[in-house]
Steps between C-alpha positions, in 0.01 A plus 500: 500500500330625795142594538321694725108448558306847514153534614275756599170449693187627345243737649220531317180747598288250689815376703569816605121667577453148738857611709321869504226369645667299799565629795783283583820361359542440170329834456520802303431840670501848369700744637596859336740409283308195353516114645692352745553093467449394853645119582484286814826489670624791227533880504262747296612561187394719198321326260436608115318288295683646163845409610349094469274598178641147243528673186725765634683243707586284187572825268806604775619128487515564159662838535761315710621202295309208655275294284 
């Protein structure tokens, strides 16, 4: 049987009001349409700290047939 090892990182509030605060990669800015994840060597991305919230994470895992 195979297996397959899923994982998500977690972001919790003081993790992500230090990467607000810096003002260089790793670093969270605010733009209009909320934050943008900003990585050395990486492109901006969007960044929304509900789509990595645990309990919502592990209900769709759920929802999906993995245990």
């Amino acid at each position: 049987m195979a297996t397959t090892d899923l994982h998500q990182h977690l972001w919790p509030e003081a993790l992500l009001a230090a990467l607000v605060r810096r003002s260089a990669p790793p670093r969270l800015r605010r733009d209009a349409g909320g934050l943008i994840l900003e990585l050395a060597g990486e492109p901006p991305a969007a960044f929304s700290p509900a789509a990595h919230d645990p309990v919502a994470r592990a209900a769709m895992a759920v929802a999906d047939g993995i245990d």
